[in-house]
MARLODREN-540188 format. One record per residue (C-alpha): residue number from 1; chain; y, x, z. Coordinates in Angstrom, 2 decimals. Example, Ala and Ser with C-alpha at 12.3 -4.5 7.8 and 13.67 -1.06 7.14 Angstrom:
<r 1 "A" <-4.50 12.30 7.80>>
<r 2 "A" <-1.06 13.67 7.14>>
***
This chain:
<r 1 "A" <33.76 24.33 0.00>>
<r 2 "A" <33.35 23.69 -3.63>>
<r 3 "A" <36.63 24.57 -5.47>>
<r 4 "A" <39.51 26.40 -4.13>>
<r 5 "A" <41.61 25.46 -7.70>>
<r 6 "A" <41.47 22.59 -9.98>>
<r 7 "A" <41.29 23.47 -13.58>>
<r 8 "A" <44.45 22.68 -14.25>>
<r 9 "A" <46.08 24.84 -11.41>>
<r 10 "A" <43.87 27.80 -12.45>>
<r 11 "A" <45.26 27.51 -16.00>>
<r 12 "A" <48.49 27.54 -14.74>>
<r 13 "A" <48.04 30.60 -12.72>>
<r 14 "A" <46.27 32.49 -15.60>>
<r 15 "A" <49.05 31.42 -18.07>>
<r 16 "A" <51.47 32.89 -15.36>>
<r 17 "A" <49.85 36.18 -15.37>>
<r 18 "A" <51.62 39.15 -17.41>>
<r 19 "A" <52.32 43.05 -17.01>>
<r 20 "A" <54.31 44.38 -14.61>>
<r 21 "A" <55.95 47.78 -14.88>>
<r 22 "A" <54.72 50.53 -12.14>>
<r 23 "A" <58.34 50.39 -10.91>>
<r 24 "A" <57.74 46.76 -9.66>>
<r 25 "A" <54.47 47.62 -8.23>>
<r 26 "A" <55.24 45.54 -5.11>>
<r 27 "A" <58.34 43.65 -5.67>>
<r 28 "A" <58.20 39.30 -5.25>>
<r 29 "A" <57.25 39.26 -9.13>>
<r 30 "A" <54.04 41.20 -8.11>>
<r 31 "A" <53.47 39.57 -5.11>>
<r 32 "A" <52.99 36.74 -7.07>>
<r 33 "A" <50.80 38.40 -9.64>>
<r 34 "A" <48.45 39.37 -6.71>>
<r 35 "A" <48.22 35.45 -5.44>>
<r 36 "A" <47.13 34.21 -8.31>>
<r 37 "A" <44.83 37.04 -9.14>>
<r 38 "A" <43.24 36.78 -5.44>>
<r 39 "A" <42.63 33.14 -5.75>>
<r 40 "A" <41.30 33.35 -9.46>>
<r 41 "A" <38.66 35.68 -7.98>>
<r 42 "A" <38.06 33.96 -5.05>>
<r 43 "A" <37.30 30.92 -7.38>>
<r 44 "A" <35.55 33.06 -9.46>>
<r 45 "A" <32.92 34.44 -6.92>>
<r 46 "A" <32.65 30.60 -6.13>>
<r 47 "A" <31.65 29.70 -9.64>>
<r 48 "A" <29.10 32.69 -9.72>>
<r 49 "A" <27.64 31.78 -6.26>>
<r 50 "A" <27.10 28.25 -7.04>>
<r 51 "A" <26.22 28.72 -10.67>>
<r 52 "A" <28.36 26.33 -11.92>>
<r 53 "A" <30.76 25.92 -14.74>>
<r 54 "A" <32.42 29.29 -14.65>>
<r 55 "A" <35.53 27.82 -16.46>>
<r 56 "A" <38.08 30.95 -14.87>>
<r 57 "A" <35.89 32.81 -17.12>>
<r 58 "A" <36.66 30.41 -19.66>>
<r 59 "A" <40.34 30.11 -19.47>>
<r 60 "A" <41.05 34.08 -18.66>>
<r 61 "A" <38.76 34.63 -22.51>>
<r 62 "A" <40.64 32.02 -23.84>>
<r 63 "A" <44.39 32.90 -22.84>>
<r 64 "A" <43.21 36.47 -24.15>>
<r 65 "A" <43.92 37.93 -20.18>>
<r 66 "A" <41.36 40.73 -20.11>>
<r 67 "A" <43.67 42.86 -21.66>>
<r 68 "A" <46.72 41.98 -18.49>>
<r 69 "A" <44.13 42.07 -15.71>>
<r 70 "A" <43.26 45.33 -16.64>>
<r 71 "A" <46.54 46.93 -17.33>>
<r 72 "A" <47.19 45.64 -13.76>>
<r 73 "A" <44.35 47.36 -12.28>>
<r 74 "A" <45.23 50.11 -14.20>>
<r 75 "A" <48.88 50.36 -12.44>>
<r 76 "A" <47.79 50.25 -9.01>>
<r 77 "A" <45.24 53.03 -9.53>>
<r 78 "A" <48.26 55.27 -10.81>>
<r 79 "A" <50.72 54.51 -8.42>>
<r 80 "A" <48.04 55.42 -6.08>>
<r 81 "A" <47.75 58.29 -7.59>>
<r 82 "A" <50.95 59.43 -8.30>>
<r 83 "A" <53.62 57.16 -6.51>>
<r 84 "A" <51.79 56.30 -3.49>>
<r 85 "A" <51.07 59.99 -1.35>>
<r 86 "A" <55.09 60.96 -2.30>>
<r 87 "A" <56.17 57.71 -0.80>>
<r 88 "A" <53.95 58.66 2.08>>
<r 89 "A" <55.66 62.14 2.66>>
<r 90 "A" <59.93 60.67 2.26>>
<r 91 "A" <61.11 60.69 5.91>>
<r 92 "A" <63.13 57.78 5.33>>
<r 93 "A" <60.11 55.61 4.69>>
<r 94 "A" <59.54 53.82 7.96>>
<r 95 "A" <58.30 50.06 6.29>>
<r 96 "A" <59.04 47.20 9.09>>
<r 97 "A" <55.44 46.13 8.52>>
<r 98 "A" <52.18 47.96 6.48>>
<r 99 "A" <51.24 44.94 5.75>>
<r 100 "A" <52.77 44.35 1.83>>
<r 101 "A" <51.81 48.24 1.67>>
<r 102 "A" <48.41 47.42 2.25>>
<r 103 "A" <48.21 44.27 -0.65>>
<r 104 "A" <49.38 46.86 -3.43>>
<r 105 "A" <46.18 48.94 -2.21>>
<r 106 "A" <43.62 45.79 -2.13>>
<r 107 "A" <44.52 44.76 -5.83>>
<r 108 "A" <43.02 46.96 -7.79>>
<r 109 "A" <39.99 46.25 -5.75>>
<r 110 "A" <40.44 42.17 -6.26>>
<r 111 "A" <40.45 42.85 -9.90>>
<r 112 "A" <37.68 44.83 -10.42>>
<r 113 "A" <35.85 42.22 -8.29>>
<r 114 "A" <37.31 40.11 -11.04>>
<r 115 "A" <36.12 41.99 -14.04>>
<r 116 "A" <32.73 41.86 -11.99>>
<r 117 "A" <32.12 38.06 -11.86>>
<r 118 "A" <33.52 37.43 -15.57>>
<r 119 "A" <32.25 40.57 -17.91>>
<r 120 "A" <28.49 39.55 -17.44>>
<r 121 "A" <29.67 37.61 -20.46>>
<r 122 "A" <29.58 38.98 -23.99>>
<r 123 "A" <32.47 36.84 -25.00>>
<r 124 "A" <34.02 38.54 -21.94>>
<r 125 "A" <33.75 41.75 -23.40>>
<r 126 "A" <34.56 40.83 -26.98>>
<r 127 "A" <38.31 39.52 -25.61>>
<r 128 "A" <38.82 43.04 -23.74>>
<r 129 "A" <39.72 44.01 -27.46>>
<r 130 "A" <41.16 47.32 -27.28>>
<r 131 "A" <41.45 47.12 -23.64>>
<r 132 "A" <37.69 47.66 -23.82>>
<r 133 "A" <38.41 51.58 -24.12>>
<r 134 "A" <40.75 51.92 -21.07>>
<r 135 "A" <38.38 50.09 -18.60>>
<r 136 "A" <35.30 52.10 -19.77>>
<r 137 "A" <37.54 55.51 -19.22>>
<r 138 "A" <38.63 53.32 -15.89>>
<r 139 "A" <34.55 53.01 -15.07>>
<r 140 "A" <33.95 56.73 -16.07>>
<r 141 "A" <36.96 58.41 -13.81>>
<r 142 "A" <35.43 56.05 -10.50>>
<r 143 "A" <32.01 56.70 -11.23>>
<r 144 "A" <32.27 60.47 -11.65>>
<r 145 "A" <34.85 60.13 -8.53>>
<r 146 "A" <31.53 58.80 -6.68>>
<r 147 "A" <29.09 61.36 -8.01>>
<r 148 "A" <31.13 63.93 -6.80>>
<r 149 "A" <32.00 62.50 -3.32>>
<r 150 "A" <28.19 61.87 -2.95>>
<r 151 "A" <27.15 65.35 -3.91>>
<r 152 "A" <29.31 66.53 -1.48>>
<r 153 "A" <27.90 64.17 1.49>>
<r 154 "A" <31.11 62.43 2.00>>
<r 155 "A" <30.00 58.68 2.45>>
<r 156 "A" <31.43 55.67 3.88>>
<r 157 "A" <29.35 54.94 6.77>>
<r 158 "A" <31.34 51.65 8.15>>
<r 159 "A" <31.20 48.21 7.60>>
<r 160 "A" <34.67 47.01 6.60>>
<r 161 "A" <35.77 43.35 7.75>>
<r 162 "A" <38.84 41.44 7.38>>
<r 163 "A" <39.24 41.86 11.46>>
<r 164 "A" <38.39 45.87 11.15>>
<r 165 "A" <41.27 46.69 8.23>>
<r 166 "A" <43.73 44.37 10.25>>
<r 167 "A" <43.01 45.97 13.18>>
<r 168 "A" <43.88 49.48 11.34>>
<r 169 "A" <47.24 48.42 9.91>>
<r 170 "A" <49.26 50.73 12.18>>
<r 171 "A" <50.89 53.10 10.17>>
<r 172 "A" <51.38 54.56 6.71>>
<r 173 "A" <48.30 57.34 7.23>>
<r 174 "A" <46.34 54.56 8.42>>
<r 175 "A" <46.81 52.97 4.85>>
<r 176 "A" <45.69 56.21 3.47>>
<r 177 "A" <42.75 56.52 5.14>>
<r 178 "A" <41.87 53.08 4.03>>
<r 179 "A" <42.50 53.53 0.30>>
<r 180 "A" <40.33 56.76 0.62>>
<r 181 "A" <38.12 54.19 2.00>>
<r 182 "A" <37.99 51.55 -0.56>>
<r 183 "A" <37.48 53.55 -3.67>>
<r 184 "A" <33.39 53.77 -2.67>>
<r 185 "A" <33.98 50.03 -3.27>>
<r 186 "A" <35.74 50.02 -6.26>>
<r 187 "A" <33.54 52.90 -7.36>>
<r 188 "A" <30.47 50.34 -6.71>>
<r 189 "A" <31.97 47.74 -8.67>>
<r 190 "A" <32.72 50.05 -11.79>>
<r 191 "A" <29.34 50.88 -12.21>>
<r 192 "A" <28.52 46.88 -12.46>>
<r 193 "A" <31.52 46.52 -14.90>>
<r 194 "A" <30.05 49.79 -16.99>>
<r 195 "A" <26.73 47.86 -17.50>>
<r 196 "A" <27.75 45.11 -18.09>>
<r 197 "A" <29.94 46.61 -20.95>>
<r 198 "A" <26.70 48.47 -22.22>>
<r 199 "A" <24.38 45.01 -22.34>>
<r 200 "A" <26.41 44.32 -25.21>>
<r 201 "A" <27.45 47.34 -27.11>>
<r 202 "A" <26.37 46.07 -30.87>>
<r 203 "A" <29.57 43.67 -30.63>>
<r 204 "A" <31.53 47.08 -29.37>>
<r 205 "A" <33.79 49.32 -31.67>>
<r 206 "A" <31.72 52.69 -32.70>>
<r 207 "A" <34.33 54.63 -31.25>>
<r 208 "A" <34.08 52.60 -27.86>>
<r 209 "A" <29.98 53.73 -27.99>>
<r 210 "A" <30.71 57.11 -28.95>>
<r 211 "A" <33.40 57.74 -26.05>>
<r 212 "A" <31.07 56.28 -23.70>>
<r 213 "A" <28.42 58.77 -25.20>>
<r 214 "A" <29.84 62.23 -26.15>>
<r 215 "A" <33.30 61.82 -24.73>>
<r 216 "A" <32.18 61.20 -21.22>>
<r 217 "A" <28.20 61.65 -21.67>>
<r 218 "A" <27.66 58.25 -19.17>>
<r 219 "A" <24.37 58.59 -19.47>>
<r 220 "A" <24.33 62.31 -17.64>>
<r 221 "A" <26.49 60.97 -15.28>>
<r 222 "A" <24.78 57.87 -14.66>>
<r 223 "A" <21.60 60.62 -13.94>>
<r 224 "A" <23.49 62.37 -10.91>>
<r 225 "A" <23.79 58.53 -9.24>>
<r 226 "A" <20.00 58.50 -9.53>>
<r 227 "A" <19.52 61.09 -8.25>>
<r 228 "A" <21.83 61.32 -5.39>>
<r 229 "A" <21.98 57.40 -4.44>>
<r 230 "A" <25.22 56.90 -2.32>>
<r 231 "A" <24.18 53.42 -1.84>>
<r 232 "A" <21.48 54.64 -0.01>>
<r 233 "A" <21.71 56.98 3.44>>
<r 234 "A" <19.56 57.90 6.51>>
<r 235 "A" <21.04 58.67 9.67>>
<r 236 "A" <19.10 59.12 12.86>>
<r 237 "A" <15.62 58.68 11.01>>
<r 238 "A" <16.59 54.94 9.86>>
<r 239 "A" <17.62 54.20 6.48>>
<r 240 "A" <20.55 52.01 5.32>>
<r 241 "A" <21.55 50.69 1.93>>
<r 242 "A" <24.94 49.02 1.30>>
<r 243 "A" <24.69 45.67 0.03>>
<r 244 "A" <26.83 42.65 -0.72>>
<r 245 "A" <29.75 45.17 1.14>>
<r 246 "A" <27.68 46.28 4.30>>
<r 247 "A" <25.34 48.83 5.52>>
<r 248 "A" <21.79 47.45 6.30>>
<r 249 "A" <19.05 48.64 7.96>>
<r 250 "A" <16.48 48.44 5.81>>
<r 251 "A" <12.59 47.41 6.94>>
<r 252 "A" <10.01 49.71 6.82>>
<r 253 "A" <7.95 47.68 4.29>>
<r 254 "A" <11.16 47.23 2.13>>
<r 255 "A" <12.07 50.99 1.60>>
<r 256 "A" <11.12 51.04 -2.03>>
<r 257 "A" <12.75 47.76 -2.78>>
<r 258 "A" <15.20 48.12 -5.88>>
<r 259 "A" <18.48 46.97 -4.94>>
<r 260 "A" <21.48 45.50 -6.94>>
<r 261 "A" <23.19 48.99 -7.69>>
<r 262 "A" <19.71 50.74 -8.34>>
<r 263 "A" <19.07 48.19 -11.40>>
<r 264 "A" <22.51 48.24 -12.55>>
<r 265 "A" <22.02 51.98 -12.66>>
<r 266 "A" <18.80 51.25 -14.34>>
<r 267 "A" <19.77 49.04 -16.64>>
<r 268 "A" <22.40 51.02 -17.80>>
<r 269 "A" <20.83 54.03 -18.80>>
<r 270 "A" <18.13 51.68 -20.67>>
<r 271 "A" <21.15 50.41 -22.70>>
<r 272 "A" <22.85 53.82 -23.39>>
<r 273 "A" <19.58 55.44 -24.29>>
<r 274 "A" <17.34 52.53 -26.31>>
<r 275 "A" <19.51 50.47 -27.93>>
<r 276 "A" <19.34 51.93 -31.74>>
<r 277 "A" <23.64 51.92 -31.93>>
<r 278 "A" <23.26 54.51 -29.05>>
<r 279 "A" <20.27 56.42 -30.23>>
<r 280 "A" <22.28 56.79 -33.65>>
<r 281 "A" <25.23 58.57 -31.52>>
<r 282 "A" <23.62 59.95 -28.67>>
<r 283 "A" <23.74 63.91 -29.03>>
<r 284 "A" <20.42 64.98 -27.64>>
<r 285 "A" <21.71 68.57 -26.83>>
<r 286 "A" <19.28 70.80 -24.38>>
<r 287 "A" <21.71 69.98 -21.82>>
<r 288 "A" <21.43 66.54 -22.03>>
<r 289 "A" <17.67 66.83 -22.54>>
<r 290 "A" <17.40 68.60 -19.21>>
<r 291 "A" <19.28 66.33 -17.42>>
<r 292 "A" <17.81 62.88 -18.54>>
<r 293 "A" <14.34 64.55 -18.11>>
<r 294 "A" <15.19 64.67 -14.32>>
<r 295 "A" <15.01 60.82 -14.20>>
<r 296 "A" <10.97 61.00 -14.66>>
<r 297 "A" <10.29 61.54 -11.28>>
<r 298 "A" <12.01 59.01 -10.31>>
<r 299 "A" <10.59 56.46 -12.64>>
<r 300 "A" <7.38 55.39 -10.22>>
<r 301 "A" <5.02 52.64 -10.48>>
<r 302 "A" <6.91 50.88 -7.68>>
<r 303 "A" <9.83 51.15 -9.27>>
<r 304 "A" <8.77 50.12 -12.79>>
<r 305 "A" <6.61 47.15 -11.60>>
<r 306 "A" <10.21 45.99 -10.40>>
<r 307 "A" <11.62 46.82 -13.72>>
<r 308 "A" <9.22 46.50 -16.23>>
<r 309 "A" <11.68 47.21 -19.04>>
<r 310 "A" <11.40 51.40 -17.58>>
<r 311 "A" <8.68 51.87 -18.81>>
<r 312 "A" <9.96 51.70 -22.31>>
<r 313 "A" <12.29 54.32 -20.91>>
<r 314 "A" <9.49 56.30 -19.63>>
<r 315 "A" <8.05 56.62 -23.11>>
<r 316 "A" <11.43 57.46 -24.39>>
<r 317 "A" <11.59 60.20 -22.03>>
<r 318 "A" <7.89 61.49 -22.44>>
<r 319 "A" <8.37 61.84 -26.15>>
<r 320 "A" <11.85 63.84 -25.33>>
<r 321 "A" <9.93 66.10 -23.46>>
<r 322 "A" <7.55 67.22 -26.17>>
<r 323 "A" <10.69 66.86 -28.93>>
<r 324 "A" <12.73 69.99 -30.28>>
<r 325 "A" <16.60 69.14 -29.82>>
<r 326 "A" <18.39 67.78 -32.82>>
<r 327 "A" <20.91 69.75 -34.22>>
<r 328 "A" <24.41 68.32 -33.24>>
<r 329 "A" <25.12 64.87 -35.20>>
<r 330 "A" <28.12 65.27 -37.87>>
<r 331 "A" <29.78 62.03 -38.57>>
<r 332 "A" <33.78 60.83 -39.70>>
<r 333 "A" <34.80 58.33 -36.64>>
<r 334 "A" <38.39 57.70 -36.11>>
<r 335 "A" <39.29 57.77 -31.96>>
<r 336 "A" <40.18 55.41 -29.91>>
<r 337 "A" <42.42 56.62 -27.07>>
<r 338 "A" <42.98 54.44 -23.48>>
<r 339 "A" <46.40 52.93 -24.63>>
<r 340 "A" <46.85 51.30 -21.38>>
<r 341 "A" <46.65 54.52 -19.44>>
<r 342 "A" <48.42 56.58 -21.64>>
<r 343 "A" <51.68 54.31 -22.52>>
<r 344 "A" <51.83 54.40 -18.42>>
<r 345 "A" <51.38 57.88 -17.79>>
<r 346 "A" <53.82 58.90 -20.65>>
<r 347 "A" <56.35 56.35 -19.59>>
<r 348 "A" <56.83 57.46 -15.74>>
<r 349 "A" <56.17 60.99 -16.19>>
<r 350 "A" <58.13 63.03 -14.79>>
<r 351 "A" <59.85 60.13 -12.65>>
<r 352 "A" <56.94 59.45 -9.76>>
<r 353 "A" <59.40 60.55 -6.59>>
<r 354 "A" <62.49 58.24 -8.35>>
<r 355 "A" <59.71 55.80 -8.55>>
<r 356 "A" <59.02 55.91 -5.11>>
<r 357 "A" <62.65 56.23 -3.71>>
<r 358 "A" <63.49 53.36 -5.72>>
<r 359 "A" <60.58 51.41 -3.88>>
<r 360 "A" <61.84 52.27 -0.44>>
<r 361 "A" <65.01 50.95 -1.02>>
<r 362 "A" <64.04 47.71 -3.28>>
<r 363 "A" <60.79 46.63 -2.71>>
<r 364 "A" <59.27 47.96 0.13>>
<r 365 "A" <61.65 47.09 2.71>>
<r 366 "A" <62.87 43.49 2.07>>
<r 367 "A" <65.10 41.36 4.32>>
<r 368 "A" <63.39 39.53 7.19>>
<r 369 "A" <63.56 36.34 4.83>>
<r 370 "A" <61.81 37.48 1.97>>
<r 371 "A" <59.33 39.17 4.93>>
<r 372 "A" <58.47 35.86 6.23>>
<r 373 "A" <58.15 34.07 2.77>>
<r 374 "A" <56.06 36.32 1.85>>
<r 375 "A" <53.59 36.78 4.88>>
<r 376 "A" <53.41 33.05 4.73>>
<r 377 "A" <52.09 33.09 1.12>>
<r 378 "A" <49.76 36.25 1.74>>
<r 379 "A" <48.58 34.29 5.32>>
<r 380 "A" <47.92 30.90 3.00>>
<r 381 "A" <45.85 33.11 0.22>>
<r 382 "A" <43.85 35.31 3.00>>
<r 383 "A" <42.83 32.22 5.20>>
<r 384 "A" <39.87 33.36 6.91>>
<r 385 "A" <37.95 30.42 6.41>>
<r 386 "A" <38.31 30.06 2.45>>
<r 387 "A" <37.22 34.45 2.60>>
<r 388 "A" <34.39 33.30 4.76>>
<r 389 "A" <33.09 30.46 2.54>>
<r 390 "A" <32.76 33.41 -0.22>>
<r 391 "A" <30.22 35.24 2.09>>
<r 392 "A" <26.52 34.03 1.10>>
<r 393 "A" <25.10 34.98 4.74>>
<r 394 "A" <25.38 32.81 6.93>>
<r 395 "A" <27.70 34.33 10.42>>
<r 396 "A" <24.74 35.68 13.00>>
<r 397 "A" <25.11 35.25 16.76>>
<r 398 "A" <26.49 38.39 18.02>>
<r 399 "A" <23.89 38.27 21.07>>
<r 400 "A" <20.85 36.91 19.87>>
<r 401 "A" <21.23 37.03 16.20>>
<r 402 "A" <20.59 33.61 15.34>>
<r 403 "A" <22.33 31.32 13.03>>
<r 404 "A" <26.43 31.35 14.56>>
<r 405 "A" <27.90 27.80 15.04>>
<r 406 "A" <31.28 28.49 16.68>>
<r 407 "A" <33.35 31.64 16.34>>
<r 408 "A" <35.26 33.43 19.48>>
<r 409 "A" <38.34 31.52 19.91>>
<r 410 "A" <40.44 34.90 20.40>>
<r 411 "A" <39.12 37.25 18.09>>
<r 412 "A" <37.95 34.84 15.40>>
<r 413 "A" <35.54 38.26 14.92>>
<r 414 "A" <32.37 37.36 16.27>>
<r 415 "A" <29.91 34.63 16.26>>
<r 416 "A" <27.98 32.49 18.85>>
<r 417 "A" <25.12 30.46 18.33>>
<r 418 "A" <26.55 28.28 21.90>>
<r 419 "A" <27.85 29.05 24.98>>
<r 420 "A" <25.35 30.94 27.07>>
<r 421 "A" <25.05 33.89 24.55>>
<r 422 "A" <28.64 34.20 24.23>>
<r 423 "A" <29.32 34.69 28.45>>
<r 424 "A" <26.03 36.78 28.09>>
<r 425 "A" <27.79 38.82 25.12>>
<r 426 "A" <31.33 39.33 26.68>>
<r 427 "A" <31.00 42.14 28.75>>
<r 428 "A" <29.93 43.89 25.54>>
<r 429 "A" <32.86 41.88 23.25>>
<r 430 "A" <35.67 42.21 25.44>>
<r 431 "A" <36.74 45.42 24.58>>
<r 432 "A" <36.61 44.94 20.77>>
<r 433 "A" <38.04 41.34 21.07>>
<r 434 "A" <40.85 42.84 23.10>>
<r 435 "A" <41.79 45.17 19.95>>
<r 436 "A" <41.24 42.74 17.57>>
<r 437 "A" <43.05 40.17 19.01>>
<r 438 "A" <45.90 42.58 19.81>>
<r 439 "A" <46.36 44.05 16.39>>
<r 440 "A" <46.37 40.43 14.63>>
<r 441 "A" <49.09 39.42 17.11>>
<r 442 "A" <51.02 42.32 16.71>>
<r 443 "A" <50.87 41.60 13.12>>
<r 444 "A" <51.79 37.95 13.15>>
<r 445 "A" <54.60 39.27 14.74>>
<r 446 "A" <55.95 41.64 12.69>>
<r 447 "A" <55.58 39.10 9.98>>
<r 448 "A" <57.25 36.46 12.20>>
<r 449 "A" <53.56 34.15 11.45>>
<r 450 "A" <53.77 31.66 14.22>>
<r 451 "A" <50.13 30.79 14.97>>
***
């Protein structure tokens, strides 16, 4: 599959996009927010796959739509905050399906994923504008969200499917668990969306590098990630790393292989630390100096002959060593505050339960019309085949692990290279495909989807 959108019908969904208040977090004007953001991405992640013409890119930097996408990630992650665990607790909430419930959740993730594919671009960056400032602060509060989780051994340990968070639409604590969940995800794709952001800091405002630097002191946090690696566990003497969204074993000869989120980490903290417009802000306090000296025994041969560019950083951190701390930098900078998070915040304060009531009554429990309208729009978007054609891996048999051809005709979970290793497979499938199968017809039938 080449192109999910023509250019023309991605312009028109990008043109369509705007803010939406928190209070409509969820109502049909949303909804349709969140279709045309999920299929920009999907198209997106297309693009990036295939290297070609990234012209979403294009059109969201030319309709000046960083600035929307992130205000809209922005809103989700503050009514799940703040609207989301009241609604959870009113008695009278008892939603005729989880399934809109669990859409809100997803977005923020779809547009981080967004932000992802497109800010690897420095014109990307240079139309966040002032937006810029609210999606580092955004990057800092998931990445210090992660550092802490990690630190305290709390890490996801399952793969998450399509079939798997289906399958767990049951109830409203269900959807809880699941957001809990998804922010390692989110957290994940923050720190790509942070370095990103740093490759091009000299086209940045010097208050945007000095919040990153003083105001939130990335680079210390970007140490404890080093040095705790939540991408990275061992559990019963094997070790995994998530990648691409799953947990994989990883070979015994491949152990010191850098992944994707080690050199984004990496990378980062190259940016933050060499590039003179950092340097000339960084405040080298003995603090700081005793944290960023921790990252020498990680930096290895193996690890710089992957990198080369760490050894520059190794230098950098050998001369620290031997260096008396500066005295504290004095310099005139005006601010910048997170306008985007703030305007929110100051605008709902005080009003997150009337939020929520409102959204019991109006938009999370619509009339079996607007039900089906919209689980036929959210079934069209979340076709299983156009999610699959964004996977790079190719489906494995579930028996013998070879290339999958066909797909179980119940479950649509698993995959088969032919016929003999599925019967061979079922008496080890059936159980799952019975619960999979059950959960995605009890759903088509809360949302009246006929099959």
């Amino acid at each position: 599959m080449d192109s999910l959108l023509i250019h023309g019908e991605a312009e028109g969904f990008i043109q369509s996009l705007e803010k939406v208040a928190l209070r409509d977090v969820g109502s049909p004007k949303w909804f349709r927010q969140h279709e045309y953001t999920e299929k920009l991405n999907m198209q997106a992640i297309l693009h990036a796959n295939a290297n070609q013409e990234e012209f979403i890119k294009d059109l969201i930097v030319s309709l000046a739509k960083i600035p929307t996408l992130v205000h809209g990630m922005i809103v989700v992650e503050i009514w799940k905050q703040k609207v989301f665990p009241i609604l959870c607790k009113l008695q009278d909430f008892t939603p005729k399906s989880t399934f809109p419930l669990y859409m809100v959740i997803h977005h923020e993730a779809t547009i981080i994923n967004l932000l992802e594919t497109i800010m690897y671009h420095k014109e990307s960056c240079e139309a966040a504008e002032d937006a810029v400032v609210d999606l580092v602060d955004y990057c800092h509060r998931k990445l210090t969200l992660l550092a802490g989780r990690c630190s305290r051994g709390e890490f996801p340990t399952e793969d998450r499917t399509l079939q798997t968070e289906l399958s767990e639409l049951n109830s409203v604590q269900d959807l809880q668990n699941h957001s809990s969940m998804l922010e390692f995800d989110i957290s994940l794709k923050a720190l790509s969306v942070l370095r990103y952001i740093t490759d091009h800091v000299e086209s940045l405002n010097l208050s945007v590098v000095t919040r990153m630097l003083n105001t939130h002191n990335l680079p210390c946090v970007l140490v404890q990630l080093v040095d705790h690696c939540p991408w990275s566990i061992r559990t019963g003497g094997k070790l995994k790393k998530y990648e691409e969204g799953k947990w994989r074993e990883v070979p015994a000869e491949d152990r010191l292989k850098m992944t994707k989120l080690d050199g984004q980490v990496w990378i980062a903290l190259l940016n933050l630390l060499l590039k003179p417009e950092c340097q000339r802000k960084y405040d080298l306090n003995n603090f700081n100096k005793s944290q960023l000296l921790k990252l020498r025994g990680f930096l290895t041969e193996v690890v710089i002959d992957q990198l080369p560019n760490l050894a520059d950083l190794q230098r950098f951190l050998s001369h620290l060593a031997v260096t008396d701390t500066a005295p504290p930098k004095k310099y005139l900078i005006i601010e910048q505050l997170p306008e985007i998070w703030n305007d929110i915040i100051a605008e709902n304060s005080g009003k997150w339960k009337a939020i929520a009531k409102h959204q019991v009554l109006k938009v999370f429990n619509p009339s079996e019309c607007e039900l089906r309208e919209q689980a036929n729009r959210l079934a069209e978007t979340y076709n299983l085949d156009v999610m699959e054609s964004l996977i790079l891996d190719k489906p494995k048999c579930g028996a013998c692990g070879a290339v999958g051809v066909k797909r179980c005709s119940r479950c649509q979970g698993e995959w088969y290279c032919n016929r003999e290793c599925q019967v061979k497979h079922w008496p080890k499938h059936k159980i799952t495909c019975q619960m999979i199968a059950e959960a995605t017809e009890k759903l088509q039938k809360e949302l009246n989807i006929k099959k």
